[in-house]
C-alpha positions as CSV (number, residue, x, y, z in Angstrom):
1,X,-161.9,-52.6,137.0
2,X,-163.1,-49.1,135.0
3,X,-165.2,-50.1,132.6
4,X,-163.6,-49.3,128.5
5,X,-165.2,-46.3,127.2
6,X,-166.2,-45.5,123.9
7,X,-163.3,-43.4,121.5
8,X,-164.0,-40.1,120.7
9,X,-163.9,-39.4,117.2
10,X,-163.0,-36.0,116.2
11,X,-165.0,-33.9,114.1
12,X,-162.3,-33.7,111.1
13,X,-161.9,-37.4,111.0
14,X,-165.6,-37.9,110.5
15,X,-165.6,-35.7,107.5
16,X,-162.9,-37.4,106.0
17,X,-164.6,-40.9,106.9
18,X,-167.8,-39.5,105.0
19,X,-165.1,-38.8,102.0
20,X,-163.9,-42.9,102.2
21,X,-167.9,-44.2,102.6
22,X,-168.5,-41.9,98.8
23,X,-165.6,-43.3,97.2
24,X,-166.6,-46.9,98.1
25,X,-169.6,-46.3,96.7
26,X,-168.1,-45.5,93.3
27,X,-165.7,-48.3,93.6
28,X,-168.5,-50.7,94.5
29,X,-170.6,-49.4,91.9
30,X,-168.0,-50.1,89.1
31,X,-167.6,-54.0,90.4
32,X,-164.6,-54.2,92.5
33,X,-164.9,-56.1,95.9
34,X,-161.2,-55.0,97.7
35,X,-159.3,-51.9,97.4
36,X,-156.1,-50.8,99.3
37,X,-155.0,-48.2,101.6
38,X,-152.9,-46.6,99.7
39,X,-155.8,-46.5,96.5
40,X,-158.3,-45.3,98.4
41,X,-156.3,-42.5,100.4
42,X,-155.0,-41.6,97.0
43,X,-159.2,-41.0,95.8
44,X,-160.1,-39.2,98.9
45,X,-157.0,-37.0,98.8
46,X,-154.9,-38.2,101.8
47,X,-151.7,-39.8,102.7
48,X,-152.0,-43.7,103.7
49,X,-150.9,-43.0,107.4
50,X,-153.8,-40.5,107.9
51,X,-156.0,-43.0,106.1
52,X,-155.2,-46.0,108.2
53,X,-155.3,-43.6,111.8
54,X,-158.9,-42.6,110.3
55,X,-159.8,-45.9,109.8
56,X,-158.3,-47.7,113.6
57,X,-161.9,-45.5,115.0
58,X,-163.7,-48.4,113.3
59,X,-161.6,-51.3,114.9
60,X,-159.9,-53.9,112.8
61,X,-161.4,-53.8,109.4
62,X,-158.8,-54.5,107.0
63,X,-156.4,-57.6,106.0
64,X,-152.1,-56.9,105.6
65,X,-151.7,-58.2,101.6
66,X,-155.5,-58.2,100.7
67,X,-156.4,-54.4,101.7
68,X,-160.3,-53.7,102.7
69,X,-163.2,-55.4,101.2
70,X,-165.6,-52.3,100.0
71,X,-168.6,-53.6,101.1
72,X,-167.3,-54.7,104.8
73,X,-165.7,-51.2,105.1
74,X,-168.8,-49.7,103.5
75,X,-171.0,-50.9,106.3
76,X,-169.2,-50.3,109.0
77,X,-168.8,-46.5,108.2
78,X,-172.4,-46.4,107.3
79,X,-172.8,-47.7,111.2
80,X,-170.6,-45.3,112.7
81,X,-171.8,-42.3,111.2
82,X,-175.8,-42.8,111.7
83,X,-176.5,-43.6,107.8
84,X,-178.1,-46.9,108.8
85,X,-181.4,-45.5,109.5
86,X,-183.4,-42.6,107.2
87,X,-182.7,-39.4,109.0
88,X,-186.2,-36.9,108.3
89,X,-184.9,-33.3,107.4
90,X,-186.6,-30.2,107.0
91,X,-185.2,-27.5,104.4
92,X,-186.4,-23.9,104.8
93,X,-185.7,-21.3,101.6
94,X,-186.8,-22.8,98.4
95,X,-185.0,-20.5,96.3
96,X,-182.6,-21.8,93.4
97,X,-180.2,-23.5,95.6
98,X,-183.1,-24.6,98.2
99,X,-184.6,-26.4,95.0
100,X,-182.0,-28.0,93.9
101,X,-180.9,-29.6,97.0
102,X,-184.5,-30.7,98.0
103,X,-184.8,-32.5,94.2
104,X,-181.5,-34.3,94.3
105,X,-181.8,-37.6,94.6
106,X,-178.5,-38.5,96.2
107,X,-179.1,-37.9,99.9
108,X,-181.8,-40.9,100.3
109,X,-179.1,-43.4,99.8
110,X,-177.0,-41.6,102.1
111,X,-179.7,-41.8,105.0
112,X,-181.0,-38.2,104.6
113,X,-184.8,-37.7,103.6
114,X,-185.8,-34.5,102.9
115,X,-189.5,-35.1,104.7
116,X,-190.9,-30.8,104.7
117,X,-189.8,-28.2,102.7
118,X,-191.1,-24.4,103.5
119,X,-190.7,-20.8,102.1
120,X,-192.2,-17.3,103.0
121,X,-192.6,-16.6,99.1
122,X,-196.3,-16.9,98.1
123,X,-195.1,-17.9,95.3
124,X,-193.3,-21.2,95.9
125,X,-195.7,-22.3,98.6
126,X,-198.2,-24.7,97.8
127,X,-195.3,-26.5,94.6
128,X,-194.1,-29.4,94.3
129,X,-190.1,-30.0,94.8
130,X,-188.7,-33.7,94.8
131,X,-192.0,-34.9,95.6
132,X,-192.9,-32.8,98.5
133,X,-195.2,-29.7,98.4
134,X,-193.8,-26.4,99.8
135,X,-195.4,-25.3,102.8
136,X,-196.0,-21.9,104.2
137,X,-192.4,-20.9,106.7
138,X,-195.3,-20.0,109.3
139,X,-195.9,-23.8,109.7
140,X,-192.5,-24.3,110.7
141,X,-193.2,-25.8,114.4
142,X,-195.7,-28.3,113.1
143,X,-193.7,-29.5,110.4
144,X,-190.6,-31.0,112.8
145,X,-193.7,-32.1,114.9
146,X,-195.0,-34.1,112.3
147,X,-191.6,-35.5,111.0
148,X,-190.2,-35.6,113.8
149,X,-187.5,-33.8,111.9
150,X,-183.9,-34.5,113.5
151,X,-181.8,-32.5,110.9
152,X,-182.6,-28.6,109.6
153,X,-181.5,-27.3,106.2
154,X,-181.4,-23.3,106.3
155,X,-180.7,-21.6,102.6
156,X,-182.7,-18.7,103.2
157,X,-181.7,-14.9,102.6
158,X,-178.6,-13.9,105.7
159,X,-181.3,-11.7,107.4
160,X,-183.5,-14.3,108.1
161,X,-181.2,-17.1,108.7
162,X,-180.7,-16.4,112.4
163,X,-184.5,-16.1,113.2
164,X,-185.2,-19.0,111.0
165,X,-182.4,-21.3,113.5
166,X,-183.5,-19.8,116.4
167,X,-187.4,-21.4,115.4
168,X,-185.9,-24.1,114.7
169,X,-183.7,-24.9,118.1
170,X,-187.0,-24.1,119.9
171,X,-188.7,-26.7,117.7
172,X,-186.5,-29.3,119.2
173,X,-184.0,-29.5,116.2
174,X,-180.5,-30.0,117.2
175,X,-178.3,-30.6,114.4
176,X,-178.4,-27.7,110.9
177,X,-176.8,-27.2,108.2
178,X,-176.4,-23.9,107.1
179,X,-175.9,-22.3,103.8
180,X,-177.2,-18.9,104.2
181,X,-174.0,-16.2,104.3
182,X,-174.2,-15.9,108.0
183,X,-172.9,-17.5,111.1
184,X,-175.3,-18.7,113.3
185,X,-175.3,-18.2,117.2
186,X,-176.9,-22.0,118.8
187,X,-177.3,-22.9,122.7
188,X,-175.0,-25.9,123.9
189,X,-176.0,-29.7,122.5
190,X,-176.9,-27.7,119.1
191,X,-174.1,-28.6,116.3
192,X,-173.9,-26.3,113.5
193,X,-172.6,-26.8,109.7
194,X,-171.3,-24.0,107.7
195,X,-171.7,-24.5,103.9
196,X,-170.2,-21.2,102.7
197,X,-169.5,-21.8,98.6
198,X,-167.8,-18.0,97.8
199,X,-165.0,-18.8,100.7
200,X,-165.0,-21.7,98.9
201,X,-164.6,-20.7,95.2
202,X,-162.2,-17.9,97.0
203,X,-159.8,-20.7,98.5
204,X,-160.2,-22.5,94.9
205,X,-158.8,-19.1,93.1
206,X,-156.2,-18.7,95.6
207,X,-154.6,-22.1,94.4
208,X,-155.3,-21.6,91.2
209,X,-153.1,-18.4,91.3
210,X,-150.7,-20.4,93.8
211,X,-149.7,-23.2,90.5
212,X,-148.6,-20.4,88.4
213,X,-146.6,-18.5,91.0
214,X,-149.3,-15.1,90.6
215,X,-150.8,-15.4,94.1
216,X,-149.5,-12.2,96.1
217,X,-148.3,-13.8,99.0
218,X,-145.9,-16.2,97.1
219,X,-145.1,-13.0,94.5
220,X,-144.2,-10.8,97.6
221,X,-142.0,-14.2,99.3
222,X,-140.3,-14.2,95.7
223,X,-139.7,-10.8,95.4
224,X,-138.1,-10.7,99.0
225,X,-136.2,-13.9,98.6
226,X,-138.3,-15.7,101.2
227,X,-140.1,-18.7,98.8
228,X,-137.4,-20.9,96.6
């Protein structure tokens, strides 16, 4: 007998499960103890049939009349997607954005740690940012030595970006997050996260012209008789 193997989750349905373990938190926070299908795919933007084929990843979890119980749900998608244990990352580019990410708060709870911060500017190194000085980008290599650093943040200048992952990689990093305006070229067993906020804000304008019918595509499907 072949022995049962693991399912493989795909990579959209363990963003959306990250969207479902962040509304539980706000529903747990504000005191409720069950919620159901059909209220949280409504808070995290989904239909219920998506929600529930999301959620059969996890196994059973959920009870036909009562729904899910937050917390239960809560830690089994905390189990699944690694936020169990405090993950160290390193952030590289303390510039406005570098800053603010490195002083939220947020991410502990989550199981990210920011645990070294570093930037080439003169000026930022040797700060303080969320409790951590900033360190010189040259000490890149012995700051994932001494973390033992699992995750990279990049949110440096494009031009740099590249050289900064490729240090990175070779420092035994294998999972970043990128929010510098560049794609990034990684060897195989290294996953890469684009963060690219003006396609977002661009997708964001394109619905807002979509609601009032000014968007070109749906004025050019109008003006043909193609959109009703």
């Amino acid at each position: 007998m072949s022995e049962s193997r693991p399912r493989i989750v795909p990579e959209a349905t363990v963003a959306r499960l990250a969207v479902y373990l962040r509304v539980l938190a706000g529903l747990a926070d504000g005191g409720r103890s069950h919620v159901s299908s059909g209220e949280l795919a409504s808070a995290a933007g989904v239909n219920p049939a998506g929600l529930r084929k999301d959620l059969s990843y996890l196994g059973p979890c959920g009870v036909r009349g009562v729904g899910y119980s937050i917390n239960g749900l809560r830690d089994r998608l905390t189990e699944v997607l690694g936020g169990e244990r405090s993950r160290p990352c390193v952030l590289v580019g303390i510039g406005r954005l570098g800053s603010a990410l490195a002083d939220y708060s947020g991410f502990a709870s989550r199981g990210f740690q920011f645990a070294g911060l570093l930037d080439s500017d003169p000026r930022s190194v040797g700060s303080e940012v969320g409790g951590l000085t900033v360190r010189p980008v040259e000490d890149l290599e012995a700051v994932v030595a001494e973390t033992r650093a699992s995750i990279g943040v990049i949110t440096t200048p494009a031009e740099v970006a590249q050289s900064v992952c490729d240090r990175l990689v070779a420092a035994g990093v294998r999972s970043i997050l990128n929010f510098a305006p560049v794609a990034l070229t990684v060897p195989a067993g290294v996953d890469v996260r684009k963060v690219d906020l003006s396609v977002e804000l661009q997708v964001l304008a394109f619905l807002d012209q979509q609601r009032d019918g000014s968007a070109p595509v749906v004025a050019a499907l109008r003006a043909t008789g193609g959109a009703r």
